[in-house]
Structures are given as C-alpha cells and as structure tokens.
gemmi code that builds the backbone of each chain (N, CA, C; Angstrom):
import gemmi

chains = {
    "A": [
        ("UNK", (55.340, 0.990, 124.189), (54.853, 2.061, 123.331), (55.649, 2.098, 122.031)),
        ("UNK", (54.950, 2.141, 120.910), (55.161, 2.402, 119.590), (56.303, 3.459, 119.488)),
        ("UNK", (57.505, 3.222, 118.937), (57.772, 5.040, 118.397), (58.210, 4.517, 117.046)),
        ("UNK", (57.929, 5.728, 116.072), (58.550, 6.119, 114.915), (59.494, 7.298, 114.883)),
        ("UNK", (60.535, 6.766, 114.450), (61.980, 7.737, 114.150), (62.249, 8.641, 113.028)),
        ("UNK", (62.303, 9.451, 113.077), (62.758, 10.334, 111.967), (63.870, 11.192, 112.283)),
        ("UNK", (64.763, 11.283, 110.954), (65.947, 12.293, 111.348), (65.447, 13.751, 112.024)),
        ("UNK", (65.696, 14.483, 112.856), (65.201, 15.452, 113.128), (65.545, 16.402, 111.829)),
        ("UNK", (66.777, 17.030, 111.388), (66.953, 17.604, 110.704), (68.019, 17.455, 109.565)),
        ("UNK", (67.921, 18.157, 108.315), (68.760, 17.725, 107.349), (68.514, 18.541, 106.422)),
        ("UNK", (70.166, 18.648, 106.021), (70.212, 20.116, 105.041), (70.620, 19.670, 103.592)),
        ("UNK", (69.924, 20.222, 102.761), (70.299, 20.152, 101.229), (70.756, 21.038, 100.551)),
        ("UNK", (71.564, 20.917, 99.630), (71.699, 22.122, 98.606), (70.742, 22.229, 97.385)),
        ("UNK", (70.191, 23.039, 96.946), (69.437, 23.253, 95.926), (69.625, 22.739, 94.669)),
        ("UNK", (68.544, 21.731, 93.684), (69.351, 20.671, 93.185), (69.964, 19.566, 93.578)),
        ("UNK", (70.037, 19.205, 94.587), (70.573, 17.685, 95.055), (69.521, 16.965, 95.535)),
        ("UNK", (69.753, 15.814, 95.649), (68.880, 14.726, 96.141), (69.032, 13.951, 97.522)),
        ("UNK", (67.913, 14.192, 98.261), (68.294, 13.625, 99.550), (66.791, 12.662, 99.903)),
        ("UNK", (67.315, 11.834, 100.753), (66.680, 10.882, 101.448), (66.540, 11.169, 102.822)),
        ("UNK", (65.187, 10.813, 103.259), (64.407, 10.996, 104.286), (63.894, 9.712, 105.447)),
        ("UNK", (64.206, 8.918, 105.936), (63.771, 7.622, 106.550), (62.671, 7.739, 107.793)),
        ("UNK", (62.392, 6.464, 108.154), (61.463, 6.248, 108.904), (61.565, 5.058, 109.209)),
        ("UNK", (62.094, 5.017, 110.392), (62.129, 3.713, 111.259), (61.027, 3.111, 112.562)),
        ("UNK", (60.764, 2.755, 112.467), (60.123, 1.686, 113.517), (60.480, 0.887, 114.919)),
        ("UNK", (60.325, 1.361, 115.500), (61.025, 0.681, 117.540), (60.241, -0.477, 117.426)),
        ("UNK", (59.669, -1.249, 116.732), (58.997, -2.575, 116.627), (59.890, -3.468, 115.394)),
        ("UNK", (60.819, -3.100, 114.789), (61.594, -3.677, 113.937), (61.235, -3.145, 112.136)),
        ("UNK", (61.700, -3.635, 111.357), (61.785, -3.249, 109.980), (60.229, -3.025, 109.428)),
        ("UNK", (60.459, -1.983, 109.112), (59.477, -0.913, 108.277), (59.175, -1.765, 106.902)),
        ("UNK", (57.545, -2.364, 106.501), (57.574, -3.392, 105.770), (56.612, -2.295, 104.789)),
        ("UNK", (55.630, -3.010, 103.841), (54.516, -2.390, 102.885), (53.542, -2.731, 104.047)),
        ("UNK", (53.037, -3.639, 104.701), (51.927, -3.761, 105.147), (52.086, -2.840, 106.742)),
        ("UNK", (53.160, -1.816, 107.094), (52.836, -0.545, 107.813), (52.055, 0.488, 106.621)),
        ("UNK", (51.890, 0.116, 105.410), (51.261, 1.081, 104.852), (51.741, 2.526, 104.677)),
        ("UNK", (53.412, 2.984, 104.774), (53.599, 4.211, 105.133), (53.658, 5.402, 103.973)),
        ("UNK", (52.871, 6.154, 105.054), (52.694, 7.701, 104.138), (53.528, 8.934, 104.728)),
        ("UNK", (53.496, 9.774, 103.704), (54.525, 10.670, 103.804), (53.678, 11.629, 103.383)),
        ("UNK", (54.298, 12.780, 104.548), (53.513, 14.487, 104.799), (54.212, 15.577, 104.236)),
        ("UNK", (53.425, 16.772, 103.936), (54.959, 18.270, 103.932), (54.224, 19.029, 104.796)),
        ("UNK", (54.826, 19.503, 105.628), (54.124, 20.707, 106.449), (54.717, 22.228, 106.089)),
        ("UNK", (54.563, 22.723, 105.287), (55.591, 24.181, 105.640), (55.225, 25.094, 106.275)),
        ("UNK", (55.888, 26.087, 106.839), (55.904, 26.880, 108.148), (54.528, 27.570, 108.522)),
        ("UNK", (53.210, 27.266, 108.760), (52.065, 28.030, 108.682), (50.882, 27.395, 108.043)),
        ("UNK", (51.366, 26.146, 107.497), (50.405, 25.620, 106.762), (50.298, 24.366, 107.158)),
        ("UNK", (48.839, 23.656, 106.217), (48.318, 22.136, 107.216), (49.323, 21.699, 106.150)),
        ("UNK", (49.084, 20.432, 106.960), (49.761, 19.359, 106.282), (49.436, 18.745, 105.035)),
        ("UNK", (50.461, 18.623, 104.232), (49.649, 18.340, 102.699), (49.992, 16.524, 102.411)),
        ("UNK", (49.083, 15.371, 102.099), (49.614, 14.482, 101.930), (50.694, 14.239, 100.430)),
        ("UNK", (51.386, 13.637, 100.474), (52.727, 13.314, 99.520), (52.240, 12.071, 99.020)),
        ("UNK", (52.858, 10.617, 99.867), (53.080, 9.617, 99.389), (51.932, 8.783, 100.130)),
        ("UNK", (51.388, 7.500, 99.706), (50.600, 6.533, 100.418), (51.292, 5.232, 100.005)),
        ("UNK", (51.181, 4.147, 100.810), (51.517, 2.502, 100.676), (52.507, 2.632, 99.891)),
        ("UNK", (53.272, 3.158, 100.844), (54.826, 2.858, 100.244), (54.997, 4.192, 98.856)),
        ("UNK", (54.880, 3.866, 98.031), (55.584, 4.880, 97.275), (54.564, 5.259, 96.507)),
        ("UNK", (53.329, 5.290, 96.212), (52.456, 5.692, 95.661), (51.980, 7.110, 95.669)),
        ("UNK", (51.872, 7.445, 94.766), (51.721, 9.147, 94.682), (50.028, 9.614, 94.756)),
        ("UNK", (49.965, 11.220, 95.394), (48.808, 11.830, 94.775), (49.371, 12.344, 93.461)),
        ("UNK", (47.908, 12.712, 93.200), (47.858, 13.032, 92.116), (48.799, 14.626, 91.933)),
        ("UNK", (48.509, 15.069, 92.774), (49.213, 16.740, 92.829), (51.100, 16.453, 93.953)),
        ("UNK", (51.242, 15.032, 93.465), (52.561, 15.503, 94.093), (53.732, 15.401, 92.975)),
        ("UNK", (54.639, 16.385, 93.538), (55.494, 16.395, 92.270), (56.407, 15.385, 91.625)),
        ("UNK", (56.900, 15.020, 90.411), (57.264, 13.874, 90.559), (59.085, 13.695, 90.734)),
        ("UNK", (59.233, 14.664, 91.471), (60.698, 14.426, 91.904), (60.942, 14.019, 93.373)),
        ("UNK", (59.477, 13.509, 94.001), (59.213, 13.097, 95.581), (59.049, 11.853, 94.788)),
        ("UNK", (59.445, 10.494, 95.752), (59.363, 9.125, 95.334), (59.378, 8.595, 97.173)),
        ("UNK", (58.948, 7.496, 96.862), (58.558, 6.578, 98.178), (59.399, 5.528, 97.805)),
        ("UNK", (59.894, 4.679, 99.051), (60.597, 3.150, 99.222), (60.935, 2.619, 100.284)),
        ("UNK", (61.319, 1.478, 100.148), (61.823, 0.901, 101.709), (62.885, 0.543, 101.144)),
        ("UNK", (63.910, 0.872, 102.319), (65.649, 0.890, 102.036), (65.978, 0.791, 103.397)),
        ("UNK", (66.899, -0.239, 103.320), (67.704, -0.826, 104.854), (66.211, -1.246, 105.787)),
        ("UNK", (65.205, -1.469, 105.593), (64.001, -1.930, 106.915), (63.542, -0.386, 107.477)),
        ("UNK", (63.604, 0.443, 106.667), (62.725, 1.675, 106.981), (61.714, 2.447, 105.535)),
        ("UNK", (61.328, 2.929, 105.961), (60.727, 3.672, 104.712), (61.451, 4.736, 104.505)),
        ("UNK", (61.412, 5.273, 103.289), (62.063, 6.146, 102.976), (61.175, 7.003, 101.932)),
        ("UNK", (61.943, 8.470, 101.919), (61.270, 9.266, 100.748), (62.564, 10.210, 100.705)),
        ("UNK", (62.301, 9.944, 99.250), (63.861, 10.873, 98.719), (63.345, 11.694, 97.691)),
        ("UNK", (63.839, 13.415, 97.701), (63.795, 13.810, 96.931), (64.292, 14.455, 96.070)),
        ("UNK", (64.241, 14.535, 94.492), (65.514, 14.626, 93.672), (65.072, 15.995, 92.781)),
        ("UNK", (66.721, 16.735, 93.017), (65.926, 17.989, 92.278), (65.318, 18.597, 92.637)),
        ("UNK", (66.369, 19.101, 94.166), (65.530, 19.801, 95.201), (65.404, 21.155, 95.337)),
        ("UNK", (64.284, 21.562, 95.185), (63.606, 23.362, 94.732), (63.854, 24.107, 96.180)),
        ("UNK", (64.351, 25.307, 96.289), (63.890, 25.799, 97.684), (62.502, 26.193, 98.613)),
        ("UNK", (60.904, 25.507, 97.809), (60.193, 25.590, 97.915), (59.709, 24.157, 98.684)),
        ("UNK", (60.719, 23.485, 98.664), (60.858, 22.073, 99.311), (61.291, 22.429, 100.944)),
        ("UNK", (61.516, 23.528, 101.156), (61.948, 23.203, 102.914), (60.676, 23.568, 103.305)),
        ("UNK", (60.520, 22.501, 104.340), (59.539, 22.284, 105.161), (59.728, 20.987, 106.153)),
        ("UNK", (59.014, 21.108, 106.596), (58.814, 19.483, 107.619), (58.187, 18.245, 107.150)),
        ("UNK", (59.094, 17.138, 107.018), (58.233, 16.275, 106.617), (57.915, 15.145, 107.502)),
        ("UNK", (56.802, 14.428, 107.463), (56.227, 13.145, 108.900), (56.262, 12.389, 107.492)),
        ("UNK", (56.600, 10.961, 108.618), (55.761, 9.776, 107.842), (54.284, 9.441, 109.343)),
        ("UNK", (53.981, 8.021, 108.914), (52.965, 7.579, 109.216), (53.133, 6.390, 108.718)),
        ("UNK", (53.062, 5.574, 109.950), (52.999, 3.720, 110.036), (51.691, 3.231, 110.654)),
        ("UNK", (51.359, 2.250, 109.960), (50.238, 1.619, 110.306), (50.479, 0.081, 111.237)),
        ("UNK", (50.160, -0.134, 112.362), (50.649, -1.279, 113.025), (49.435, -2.071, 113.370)),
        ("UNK", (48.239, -2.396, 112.381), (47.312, -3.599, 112.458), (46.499, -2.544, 113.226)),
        ("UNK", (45.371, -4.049, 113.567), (43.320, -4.094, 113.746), (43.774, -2.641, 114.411)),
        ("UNK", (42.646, -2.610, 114.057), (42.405, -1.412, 114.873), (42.561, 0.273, 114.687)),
        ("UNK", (43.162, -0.315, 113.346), (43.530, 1.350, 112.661), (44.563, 1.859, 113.766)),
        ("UNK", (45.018, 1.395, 114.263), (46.311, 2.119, 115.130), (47.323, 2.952, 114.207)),
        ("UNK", (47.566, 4.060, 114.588), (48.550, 4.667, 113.389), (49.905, 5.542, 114.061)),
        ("UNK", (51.049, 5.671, 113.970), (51.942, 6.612, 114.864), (52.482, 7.548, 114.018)),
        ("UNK", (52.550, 8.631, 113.787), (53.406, 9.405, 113.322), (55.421, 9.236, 113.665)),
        ("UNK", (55.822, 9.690, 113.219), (57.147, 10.151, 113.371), (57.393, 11.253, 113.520)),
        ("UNK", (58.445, 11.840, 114.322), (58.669, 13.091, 115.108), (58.699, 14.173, 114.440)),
        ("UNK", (59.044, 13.661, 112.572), (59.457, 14.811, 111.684), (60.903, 15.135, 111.498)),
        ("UNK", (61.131, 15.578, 109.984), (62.161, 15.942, 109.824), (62.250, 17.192, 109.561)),
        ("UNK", (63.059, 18.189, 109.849), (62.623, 20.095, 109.792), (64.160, 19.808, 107.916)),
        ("UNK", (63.508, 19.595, 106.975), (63.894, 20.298, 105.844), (64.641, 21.271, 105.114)),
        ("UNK", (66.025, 21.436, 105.572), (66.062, 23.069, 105.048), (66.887, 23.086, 104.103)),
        ("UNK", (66.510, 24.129, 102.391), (67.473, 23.739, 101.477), (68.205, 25.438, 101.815)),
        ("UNK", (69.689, 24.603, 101.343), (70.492, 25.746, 101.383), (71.761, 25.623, 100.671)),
    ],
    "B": [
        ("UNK", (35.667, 20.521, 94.090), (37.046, 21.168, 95.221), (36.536, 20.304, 95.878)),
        ("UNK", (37.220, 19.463, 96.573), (37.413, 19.111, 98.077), (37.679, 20.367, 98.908)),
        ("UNK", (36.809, 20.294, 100.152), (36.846, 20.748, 100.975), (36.701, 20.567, 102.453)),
        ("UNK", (37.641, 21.009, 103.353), (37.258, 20.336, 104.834), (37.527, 21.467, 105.693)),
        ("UNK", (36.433, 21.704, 106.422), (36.725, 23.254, 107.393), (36.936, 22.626, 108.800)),
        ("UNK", (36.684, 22.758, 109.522), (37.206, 22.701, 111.303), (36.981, 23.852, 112.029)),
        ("UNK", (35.978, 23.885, 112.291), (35.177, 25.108, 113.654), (35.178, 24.256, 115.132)),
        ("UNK", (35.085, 25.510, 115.936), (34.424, 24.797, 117.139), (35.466, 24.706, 117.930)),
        ("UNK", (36.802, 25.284, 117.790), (37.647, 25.428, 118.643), (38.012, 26.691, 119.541)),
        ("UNK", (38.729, 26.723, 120.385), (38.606, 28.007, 121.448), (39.283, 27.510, 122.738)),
        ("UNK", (39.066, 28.647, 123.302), (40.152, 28.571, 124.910), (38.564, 27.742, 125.766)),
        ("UNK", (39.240, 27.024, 126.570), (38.321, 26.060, 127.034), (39.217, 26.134, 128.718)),
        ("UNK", (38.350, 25.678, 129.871), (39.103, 25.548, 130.622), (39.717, 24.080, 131.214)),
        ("UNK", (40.720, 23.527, 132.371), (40.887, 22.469, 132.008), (39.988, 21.716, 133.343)),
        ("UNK", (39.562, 20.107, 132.304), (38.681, 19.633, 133.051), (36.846, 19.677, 131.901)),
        ("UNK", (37.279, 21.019, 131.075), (35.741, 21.215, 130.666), (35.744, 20.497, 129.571)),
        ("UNK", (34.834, 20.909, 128.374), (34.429, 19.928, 127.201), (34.430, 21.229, 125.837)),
        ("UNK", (34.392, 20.176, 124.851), (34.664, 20.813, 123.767), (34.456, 20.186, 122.607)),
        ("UNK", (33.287, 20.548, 121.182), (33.157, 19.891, 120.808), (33.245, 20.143, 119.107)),
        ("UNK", (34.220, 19.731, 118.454), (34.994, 20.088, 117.068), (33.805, 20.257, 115.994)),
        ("UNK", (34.165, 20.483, 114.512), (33.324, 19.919, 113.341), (34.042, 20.114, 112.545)),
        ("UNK", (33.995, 19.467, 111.219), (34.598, 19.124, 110.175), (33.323, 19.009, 109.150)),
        ("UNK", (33.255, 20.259, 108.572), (32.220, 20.865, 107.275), (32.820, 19.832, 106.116)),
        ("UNK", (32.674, 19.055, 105.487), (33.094, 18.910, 104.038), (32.501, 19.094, 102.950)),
        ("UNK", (33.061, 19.528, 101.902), (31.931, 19.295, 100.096), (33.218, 19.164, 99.132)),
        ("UNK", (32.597, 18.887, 98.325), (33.513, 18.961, 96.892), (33.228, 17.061, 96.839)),
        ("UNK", (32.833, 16.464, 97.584), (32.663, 14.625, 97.393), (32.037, 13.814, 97.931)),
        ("UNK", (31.513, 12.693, 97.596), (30.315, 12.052, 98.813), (30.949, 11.368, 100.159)),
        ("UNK", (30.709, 12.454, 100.888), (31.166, 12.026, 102.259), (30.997, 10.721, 103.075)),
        ("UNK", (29.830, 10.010, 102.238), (29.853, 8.485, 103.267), (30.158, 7.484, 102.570)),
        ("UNK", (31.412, 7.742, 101.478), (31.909, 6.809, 101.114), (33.594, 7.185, 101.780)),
        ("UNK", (33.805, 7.721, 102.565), (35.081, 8.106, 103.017), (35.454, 7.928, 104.517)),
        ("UNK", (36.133, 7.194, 104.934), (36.714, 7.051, 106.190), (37.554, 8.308, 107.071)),
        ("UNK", (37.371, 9.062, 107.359), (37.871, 10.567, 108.317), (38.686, 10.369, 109.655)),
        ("UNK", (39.567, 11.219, 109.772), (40.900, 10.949, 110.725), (40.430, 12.189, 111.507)),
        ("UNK", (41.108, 12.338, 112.622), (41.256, 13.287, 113.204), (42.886, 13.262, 113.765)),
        ("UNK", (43.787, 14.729, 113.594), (45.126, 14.398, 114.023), (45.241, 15.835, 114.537)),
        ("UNK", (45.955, 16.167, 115.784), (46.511, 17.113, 116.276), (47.994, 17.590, 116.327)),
        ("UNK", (48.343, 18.723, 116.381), (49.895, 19.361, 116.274), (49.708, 20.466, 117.478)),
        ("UNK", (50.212, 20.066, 118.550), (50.406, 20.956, 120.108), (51.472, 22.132, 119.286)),
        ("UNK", (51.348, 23.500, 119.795), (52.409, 24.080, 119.882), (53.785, 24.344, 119.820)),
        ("UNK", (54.568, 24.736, 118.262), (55.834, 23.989, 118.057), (56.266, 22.724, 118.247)),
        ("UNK", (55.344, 21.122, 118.052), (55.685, 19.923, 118.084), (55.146, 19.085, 116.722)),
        ("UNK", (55.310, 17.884, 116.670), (54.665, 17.128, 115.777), (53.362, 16.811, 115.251)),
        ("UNK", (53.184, 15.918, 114.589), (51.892, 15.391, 114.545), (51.450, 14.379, 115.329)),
        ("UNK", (50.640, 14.303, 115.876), (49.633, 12.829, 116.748), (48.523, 12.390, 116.584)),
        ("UNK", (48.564, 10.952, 116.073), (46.882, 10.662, 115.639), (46.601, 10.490, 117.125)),
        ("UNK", (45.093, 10.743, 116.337), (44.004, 11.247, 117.243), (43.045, 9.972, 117.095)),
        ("UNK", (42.474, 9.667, 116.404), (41.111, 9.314, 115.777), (40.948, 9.056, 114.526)),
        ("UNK", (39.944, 7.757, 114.283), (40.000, 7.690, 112.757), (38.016, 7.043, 113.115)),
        ("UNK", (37.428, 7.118, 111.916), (36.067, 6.794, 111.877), (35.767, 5.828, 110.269)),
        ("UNK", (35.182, 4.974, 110.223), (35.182, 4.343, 109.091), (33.658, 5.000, 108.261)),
        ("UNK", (33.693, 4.684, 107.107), (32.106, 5.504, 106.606), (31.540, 5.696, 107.237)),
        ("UNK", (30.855, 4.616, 107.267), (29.391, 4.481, 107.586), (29.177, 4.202, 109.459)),
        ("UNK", (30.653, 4.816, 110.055), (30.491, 5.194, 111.458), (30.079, 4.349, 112.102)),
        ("UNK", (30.552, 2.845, 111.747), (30.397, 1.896, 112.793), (31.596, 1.274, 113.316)),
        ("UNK", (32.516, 1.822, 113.273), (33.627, 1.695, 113.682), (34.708, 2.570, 114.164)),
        ("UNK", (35.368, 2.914, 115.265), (35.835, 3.788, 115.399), (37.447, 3.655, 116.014)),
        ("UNK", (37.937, 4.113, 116.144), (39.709, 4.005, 117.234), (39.800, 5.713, 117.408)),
        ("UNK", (40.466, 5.353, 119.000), (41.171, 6.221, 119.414), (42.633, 5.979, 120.135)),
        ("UNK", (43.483, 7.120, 119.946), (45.106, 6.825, 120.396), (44.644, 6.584, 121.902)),
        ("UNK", (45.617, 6.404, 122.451), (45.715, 6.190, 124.147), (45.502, 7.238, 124.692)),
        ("UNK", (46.185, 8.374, 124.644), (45.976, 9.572, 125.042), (44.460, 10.131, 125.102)),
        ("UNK", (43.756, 9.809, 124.448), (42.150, 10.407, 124.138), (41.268, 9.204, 124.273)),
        ("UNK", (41.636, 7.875, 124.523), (40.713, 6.835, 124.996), (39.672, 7.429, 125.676)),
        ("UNK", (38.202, 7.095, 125.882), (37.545, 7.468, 127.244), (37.470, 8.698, 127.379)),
        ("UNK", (38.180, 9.945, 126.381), (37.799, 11.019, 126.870), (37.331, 11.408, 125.194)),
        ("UNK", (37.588, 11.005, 124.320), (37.513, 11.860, 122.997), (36.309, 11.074, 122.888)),
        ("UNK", (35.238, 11.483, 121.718), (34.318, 10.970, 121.073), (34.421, 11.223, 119.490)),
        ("UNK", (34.570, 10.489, 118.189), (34.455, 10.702, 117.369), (33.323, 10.099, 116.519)),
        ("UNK", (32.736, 10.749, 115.928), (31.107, 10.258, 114.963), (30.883, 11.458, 113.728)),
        ("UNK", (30.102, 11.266, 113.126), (30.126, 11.748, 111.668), (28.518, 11.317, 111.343)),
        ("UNK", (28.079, 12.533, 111.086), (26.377, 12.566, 110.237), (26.600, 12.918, 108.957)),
        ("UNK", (26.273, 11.453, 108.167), (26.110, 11.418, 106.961), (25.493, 12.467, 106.115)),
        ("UNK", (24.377, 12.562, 106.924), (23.586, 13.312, 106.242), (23.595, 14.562, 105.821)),
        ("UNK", (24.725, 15.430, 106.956), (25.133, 16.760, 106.860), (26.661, 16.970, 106.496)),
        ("UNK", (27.001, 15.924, 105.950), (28.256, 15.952, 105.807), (29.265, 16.689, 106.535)),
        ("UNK", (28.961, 16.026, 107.924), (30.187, 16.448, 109.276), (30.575, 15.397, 109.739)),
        ("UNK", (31.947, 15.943, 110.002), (32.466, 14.286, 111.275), (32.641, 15.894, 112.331)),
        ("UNK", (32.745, 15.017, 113.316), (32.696, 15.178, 114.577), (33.912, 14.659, 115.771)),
        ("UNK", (34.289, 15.606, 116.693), (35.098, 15.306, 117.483), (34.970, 15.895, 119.012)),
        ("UNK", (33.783, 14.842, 119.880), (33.803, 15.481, 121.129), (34.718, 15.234, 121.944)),
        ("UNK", (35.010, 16.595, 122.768), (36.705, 15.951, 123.623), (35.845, 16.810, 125.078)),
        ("UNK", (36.465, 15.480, 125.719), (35.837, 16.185, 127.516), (37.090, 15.784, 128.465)),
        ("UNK", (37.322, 16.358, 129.506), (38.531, 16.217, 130.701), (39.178, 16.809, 130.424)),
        ("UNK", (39.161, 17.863, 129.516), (40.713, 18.602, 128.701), (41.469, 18.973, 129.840)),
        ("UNK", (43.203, 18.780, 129.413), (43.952, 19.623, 129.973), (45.168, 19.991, 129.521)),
        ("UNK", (45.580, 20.713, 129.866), (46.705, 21.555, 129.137), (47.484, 20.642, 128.155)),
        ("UNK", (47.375, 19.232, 128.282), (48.117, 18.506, 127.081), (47.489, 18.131, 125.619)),
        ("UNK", (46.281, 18.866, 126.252), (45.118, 18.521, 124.782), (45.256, 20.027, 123.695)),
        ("UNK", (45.909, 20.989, 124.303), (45.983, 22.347, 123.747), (46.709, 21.961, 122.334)),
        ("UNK", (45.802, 22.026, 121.367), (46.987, 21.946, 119.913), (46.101, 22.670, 118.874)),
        ("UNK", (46.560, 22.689, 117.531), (45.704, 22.877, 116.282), (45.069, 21.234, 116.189)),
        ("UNK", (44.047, 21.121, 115.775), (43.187, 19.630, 115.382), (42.719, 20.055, 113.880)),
        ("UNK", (43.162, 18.868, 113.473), (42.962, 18.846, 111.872), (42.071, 17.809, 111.461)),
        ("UNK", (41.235, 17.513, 110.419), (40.330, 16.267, 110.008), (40.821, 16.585, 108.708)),
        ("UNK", (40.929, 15.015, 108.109), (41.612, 14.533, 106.968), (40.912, 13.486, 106.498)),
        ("UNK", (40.786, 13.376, 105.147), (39.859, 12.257, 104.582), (40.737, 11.385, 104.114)),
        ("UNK", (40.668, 10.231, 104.402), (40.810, 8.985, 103.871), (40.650, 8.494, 102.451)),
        ("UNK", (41.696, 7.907, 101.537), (41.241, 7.947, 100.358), (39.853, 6.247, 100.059)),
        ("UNK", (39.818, 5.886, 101.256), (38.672, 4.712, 100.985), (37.416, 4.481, 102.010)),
        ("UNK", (37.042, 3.555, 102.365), (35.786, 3.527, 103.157), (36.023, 3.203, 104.601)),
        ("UNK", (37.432, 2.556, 104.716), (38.200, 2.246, 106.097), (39.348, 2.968, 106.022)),
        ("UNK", (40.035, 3.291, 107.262), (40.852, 4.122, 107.378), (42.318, 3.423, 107.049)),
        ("UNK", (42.963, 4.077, 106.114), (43.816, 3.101, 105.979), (44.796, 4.742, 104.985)),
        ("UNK", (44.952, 5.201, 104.407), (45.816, 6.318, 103.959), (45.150, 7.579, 103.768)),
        ("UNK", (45.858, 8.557, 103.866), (45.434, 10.242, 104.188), (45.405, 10.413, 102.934)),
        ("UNK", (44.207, 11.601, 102.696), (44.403, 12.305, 101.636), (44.029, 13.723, 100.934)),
        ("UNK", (43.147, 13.871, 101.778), (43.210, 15.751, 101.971), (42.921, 16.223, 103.505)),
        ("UNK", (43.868, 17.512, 103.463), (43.640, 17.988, 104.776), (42.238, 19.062, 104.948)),
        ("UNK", (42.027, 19.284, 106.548), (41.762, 20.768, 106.456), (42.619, 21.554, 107.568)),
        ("UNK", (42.208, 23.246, 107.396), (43.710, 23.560, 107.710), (43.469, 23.947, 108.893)),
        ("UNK", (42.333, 23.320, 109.991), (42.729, 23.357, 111.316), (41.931, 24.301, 112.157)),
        ("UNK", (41.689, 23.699, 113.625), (40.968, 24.737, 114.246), (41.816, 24.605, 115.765)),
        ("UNK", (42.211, 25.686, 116.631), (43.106, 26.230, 117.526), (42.179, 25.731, 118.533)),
        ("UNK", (42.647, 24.836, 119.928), (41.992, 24.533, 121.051), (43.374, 24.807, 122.097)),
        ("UNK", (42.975, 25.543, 122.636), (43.446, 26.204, 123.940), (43.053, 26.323, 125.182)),
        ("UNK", (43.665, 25.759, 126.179), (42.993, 25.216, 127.376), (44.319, 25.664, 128.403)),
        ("UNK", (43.158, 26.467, 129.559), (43.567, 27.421, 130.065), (42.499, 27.789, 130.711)),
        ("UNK", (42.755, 28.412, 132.687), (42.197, 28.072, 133.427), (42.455, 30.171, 133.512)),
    ],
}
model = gemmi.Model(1)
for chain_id, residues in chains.items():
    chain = gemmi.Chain(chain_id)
    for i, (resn, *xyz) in enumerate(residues, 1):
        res = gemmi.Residue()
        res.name, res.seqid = resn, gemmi.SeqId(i, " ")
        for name, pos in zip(("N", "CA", "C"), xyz):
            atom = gemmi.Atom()
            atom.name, atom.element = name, gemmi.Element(name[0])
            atom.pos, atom.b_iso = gemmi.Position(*pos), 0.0
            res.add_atom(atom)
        chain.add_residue(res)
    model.add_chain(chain)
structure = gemmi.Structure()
structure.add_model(model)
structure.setup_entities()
C-alpha cells in the first residue's frame, strides 16, 4: 500500500517562511507524481493551491510556491499572514489508472 | 462563477445505499474530468473516484472498488456518486472537484460538501 507523508504539524511565526514536504513510501517524489497542494481551514472545503509541481491557480497568492527538494515535494510559504493557518494535503499521482493518494496533512499554525 | 453543489447525503443505515450529486454551472461540464474525495470525521483527505469527460473511463480507490459507482450526465450537468454496502467507515463529508482538463490528472475547484452518516 501506497502512503504519502506529511509533517503532521508545524508552527510559524508571522512573517517567516516555512516549508511543507511530501514524501512518498515508493521512493523520491518526481514531476511525473504530478503533485498538488491543498488549504483546508477549520470549516471549510478544500481550496486547490498548487498543480504539477509548482504551478499556480490563478487565485493563489504569490507568496505559496511549489518544488521538489531532497526527493519530496515541497511547498513553502514566505511571508506568512495569520490567515495562513490551516491544514495543508498534497496529492501524488502514481500512473494508469488515475490512482491518486493524499497525504495525512499538515495542521498549520502561525504564532 | 464556477460552481459545484453536493446533495443527496444523510444518515443511511449500514449495509444500505446511497446515492450523491454534484450540480455544476459557471463552465462546460463535458469538457472536464470530476473527482470525487472524502474527509471522515476529524481525519484527512481520501480519494475516492475520478471520471474522465466524456465518462468512459473511470477509477476507484480500493476501499470503494465494487461498492462505489461513479458516472456523470452530460447533459444535466451532474456527476454522480452511487455508494452501496455502506458502513460505518464510509461516514465522512464527500466532496466533487473538477479537474482542470478532460482526464483526470490535477484539482481545481471544489464544492463544499455533502455529510453521509451511517448509522444503524
């Protein structure tokens, strides 16, 4: 069975920049997992962030950025608002079949 | 506006059936590939289901093999999510999310969910 890893939790101070990963139990987190990145905050759906690696929507802010660093994906964000705590997932894509796994989530909290 | 609603959820008992919808407007729905993903009660996210346009193609996770059904009428701009055998591990919010292309391949708007609760 597939798992994707995520830090469970991680604290920022307001204004600083932190990084977020996403690892893979099948080995290094490449572009062709395709990974996207979520925000959930407390009550609300999930809003998409990032797609194929670091690619933005259109409505995401541009102090969220996408990458792969050390064989995971990553999303770091700089210039961090307290409107930023929330939960964030990625999402790996592992071939045919549209197979897709989430990650457990990271619970966000600036302080 | 994009838009995606999610009706059709409710306390169900376990063992019975249950069968979702996903309203969309604001874009032409059969050029878009549609997910289905659930969040159980204080836990994560879990794909569910994904459907390609034109609904000739479909996947489901392991967990919902053989018991979920997912399909989508073009014409009324709904996807669809029949779920039968439920049991208490199927209890979550279920969300449908559009795809930004014609195969499922990245998320890109949500909707904000309909409550299935299963309970005897």
């Amino acid at each position: 069975q597939t798992v994707v890893t995520q830090e469970p939790s991680v604290t920022v101070s307001p204004g600083g920049t932190v990084t977020l990963t996403c690892a893979s139990s099948t080995g290094a987190v490449t572009s062709g997992h395709y990974p996207n990145w979520f925000q959930q905050r407390p009550g609300q759906a999930p809003r998409a962030l990032i797609y194929r690696t670091d690619k933005k929507h259109f409505w995401t802010p541009a102090r969220f950025s996408g990458s792969l660093v050390g064989g995971k994906a990553a999303l770091t964000l700089s210039g961090v608002l307290p409107e930023d705590e929330a939960d964030y997932y990625c999402l790996l894509y592992y071939g045919g079949d549209y197979l897709r796994v989430f990650g457990g989530g990271t619970k966000l909290t600036v302080l | 506006e994009v838009q995606l609603v999610e009706s059709g959820g409710g306390l169900v008992q376990p063992g019975g059936s249950l069968r979702l919808s996903c309203a969309v407007s604001g874009f032409t729905f059969s050029n878009y590939a549609m997910h289905w993903v659930r969040q159980a009660p204080g836990k994560g996210l879990e794909y569910v289901s994904a459907i390609n346009a034109n609904g000739s193609s479909t996947h489901y996770a392991d967990s919902v093999e053989g018991r979920f059904t997912i399909s989508r009428d073009n014409s009324k701009n709904t996807l669809y999510l029949q779920m039968g055998s439920l049991t208490a591990e199927d209890m979550a919010v279920y969300y449908c999310a559009r795809d930004r292309g014609t195969v499922p391949a990245d998320f890109e708007y949500w909707g904000q969910g309909t409550l299935v609760s299963v309970s005897s």
